[in-house]
N, C-alpha and C positions, 0 to 999 in steps of 0.2 A: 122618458124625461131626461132631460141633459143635464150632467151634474157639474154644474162649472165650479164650486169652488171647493176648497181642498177638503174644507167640512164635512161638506155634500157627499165627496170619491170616499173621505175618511169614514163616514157611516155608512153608506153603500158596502163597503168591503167588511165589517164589522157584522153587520146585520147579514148580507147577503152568506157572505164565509161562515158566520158562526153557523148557518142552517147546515152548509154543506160538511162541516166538523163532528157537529150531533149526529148526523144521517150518519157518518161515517163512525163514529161514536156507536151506535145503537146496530149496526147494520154491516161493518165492515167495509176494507175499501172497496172490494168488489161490486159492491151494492151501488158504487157513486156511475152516473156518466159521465161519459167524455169531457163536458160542457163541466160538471160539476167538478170532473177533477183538475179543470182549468183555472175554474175561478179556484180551488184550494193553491194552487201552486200561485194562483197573483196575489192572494189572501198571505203566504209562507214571505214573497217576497214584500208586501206590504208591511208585512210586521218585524221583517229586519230593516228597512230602510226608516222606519219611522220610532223604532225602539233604540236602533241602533246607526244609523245612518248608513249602512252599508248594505250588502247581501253576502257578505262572510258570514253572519246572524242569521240568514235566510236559506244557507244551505246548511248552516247547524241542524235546522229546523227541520229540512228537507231536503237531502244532497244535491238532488235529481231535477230540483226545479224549475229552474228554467231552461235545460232541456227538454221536461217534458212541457211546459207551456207552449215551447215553440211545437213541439211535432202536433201537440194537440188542435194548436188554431189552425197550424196547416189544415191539417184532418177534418176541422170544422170549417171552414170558408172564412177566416177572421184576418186577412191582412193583415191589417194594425196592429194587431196582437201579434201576429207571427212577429209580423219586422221588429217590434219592438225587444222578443222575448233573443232571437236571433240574433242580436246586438252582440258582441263580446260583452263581460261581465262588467269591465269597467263604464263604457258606454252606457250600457244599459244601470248603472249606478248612477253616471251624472244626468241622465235624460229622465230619468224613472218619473218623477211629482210630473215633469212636463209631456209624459208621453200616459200619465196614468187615465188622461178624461177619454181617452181614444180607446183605450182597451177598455174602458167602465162601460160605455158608449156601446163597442159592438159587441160583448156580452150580452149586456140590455137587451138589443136588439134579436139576438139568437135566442137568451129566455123569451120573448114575446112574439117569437115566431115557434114556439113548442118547444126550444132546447134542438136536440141534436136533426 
Protein backbone atom coordinates (compact mmCIF):
# COMPACT_ATOMS: atom_id res chain seq x y z
CA UNK A 1 0.00 0.00 0.00
CA UNK A 2 1.42 3.57 -0.85
CA UNK A 3 1.67 5.79 1.94
CA UNK A 4 1.20 9.24 0.54
CA UNK A 5 0.83 11.45 3.38
CA UNK A 6 3.25 12.30 5.86
CA UNK A 7 0.92 10.67 8.72
CA UNK A 8 0.77 7.57 6.86
CA UNK A 9 5.21 7.55 6.31
CA UNK A 10 5.07 9.04 10.21
CA UNK A 11 3.24 5.64 11.49
CA UNK A 12 4.61 3.34 9.05
CA UNK A 13 8.16 4.29 10.50
CA UNK A 14 6.85 4.16 14.19
CA UNK A 15 5.07 0.96 13.96
CA UNK A 16 7.35 -0.72 11.39
CA UNK A 17 10.73 0.53 13.51
CA UNK A 18 9.45 -0.03 16.84
CA UNK A 19 9.19 -4.04 15.82
CA UNK A 20 12.65 -3.86 14.41
CA UNK A 21 13.95 -1.87 18.08
CA UNK A 22 12.30 -4.73 20.30
CA UNK A 23 13.71 -7.59 18.09
CA UNK A 24 16.90 -5.90 18.64
CA UNK A 25 15.95 -5.20 22.19
CA UNK A 26 15.11 -8.98 23.07
CA UNK A 27 17.62 -10.57 20.57
CA UNK A 28 20.53 -8.29 19.96
CA UNK A 29 21.74 -6.57 16.74
CA UNK A 30 23.01 -9.68 15.39
CA UNK A 31 19.72 -11.09 15.32
CA UNK A 32 18.30 -8.14 12.85
CA UNK A 33 18.62 -8.61 8.85
CA UNK A 34 19.91 -6.59 6.39
CA UNK A 35 16.38 -5.35 5.55
CA UNK A 36 15.64 -4.76 9.23
CA UNK A 37 18.85 -3.01 9.93
CA UNK A 38 17.82 -0.63 7.05
CA UNK A 39 14.68 0.20 8.13
CA UNK A 40 16.37 0.83 11.93
CA UNK A 41 18.79 3.30 10.31
CA UNK A 42 15.67 5.19 8.37
CA UNK A 43 13.73 4.82 11.71
CA UNK A 44 17.42 6.81 13.64
CA UNK A 45 17.12 9.25 10.66
CA UNK A 46 13.40 9.74 11.05
CA UNK A 47 13.54 10.51 14.59
CA UNK A 48 16.11 13.28 14.11
CA UNK A 49 14.60 15.09 11.43
CA UNK A 50 11.17 15.18 12.93
CA UNK A 51 12.24 15.63 16.70
CA UNK A 52 14.92 17.72 15.65
CA UNK A 53 14.90 18.92 12.14
CA UNK A 54 18.12 17.78 11.32
CA UNK A 55 20.31 14.56 11.28
CA UNK A 56 22.97 15.95 13.73
CA UNK A 57 20.20 14.21 16.19
CA UNK A 58 20.37 11.18 13.97
CA UNK A 59 23.69 10.39 14.13
CA UNK A 60 23.65 11.20 17.95
CA UNK A 61 21.41 8.28 17.85
CA UNK A 62 23.40 6.32 15.60
CA UNK A 63 26.87 7.61 14.22
CA UNK A 64 26.99 5.10 11.25
CA UNK A 65 23.58 5.71 9.62
CA UNK A 66 23.35 6.74 6.77
CA UNK A 67 26.28 5.12 5.63
CA UNK A 68 24.97 2.10 6.53
CA UNK A 69 21.50 2.70 4.83
CA UNK A 70 23.16 3.41 1.75
CA UNK A 71 25.63 0.20 1.62
CA UNK A 72 22.66 -1.64 2.84
CA UNK A 73 20.05 -0.80 -0.03
CA UNK A 74 22.95 -1.18 -2.25
CA UNK A 75 23.15 -4.88 -1.05
CA UNK A 76 19.44 -5.13 -1.08
CA UNK A 77 18.42 -4.07 -4.76
CA UNK A 78 16.56 -0.63 -3.29
CA UNK A 79 17.65 2.30 -5.66
CA UNK A 80 15.67 4.87 -4.10
CA UNK A 81 16.99 4.08 -0.97
CA UNK A 82 20.49 3.89 -1.92
CA UNK A 83 20.34 7.36 -3.93
CA UNK A 84 18.65 8.88 -1.33
CA UNK A 85 20.88 7.61 1.69
CA UNK A 86 23.95 8.50 -0.69
CA UNK A 87 23.09 11.99 -0.80
CA UNK A 88 25.82 14.20 1.20
CA UNK A 89 24.25 14.86 4.65
CA UNK A 90 23.03 18.23 3.93
CA UNK A 91 21.02 17.23 0.87
CA UNK A 92 19.80 14.42 2.14
CA UNK A 93 18.52 16.81 5.29
CA UNK A 94 16.58 19.26 2.80
CA UNK A 95 15.14 16.31 0.46
CA UNK A 96 14.50 13.79 3.57
CA UNK A 97 10.09 14.34 4.03
CA UNK A 98 10.36 14.60 0.02
CA UNK A 99 12.30 11.57 -0.72
CA UNK A 100 10.84 9.69 2.50
CA UNK A 101 7.50 7.89 0.34
CA UNK A 102 10.24 6.32 -2.14
CA UNK A 103 12.22 4.62 0.53
CA UNK A 104 8.75 3.67 2.69
CA UNK A 105 7.59 2.36 -0.76
CA UNK A 106 10.49 0.03 -1.70
CA UNK A 107 10.95 -1.40 1.74
CA UNK A 108 7.25 -2.23 1.47
CA UNK A 109 7.88 -3.83 -1.39
CA UNK A 110 11.17 -5.96 -0.31
CA UNK A 111 9.01 -6.91 3.16
CA UNK A 112 6.28 -8.28 0.78
CA UNK A 113 8.50 -10.06 -1.46
CA UNK A 114 10.09 -12.08 1.89
CA UNK A 115 12.60 -9.37 3.08
CA UNK A 116 16.18 -10.05 1.93
Amino acid sequence: MKKSTDLELETWIVEVGGDVIEKEAAHGRAALTPLEKLIYCVWVADYGMRNAGDLVTASDVYYQFQEQAASLALELGMPRTHAAFALPTTDLEGRYFDLLSGVVDEIDAKRGAGGE
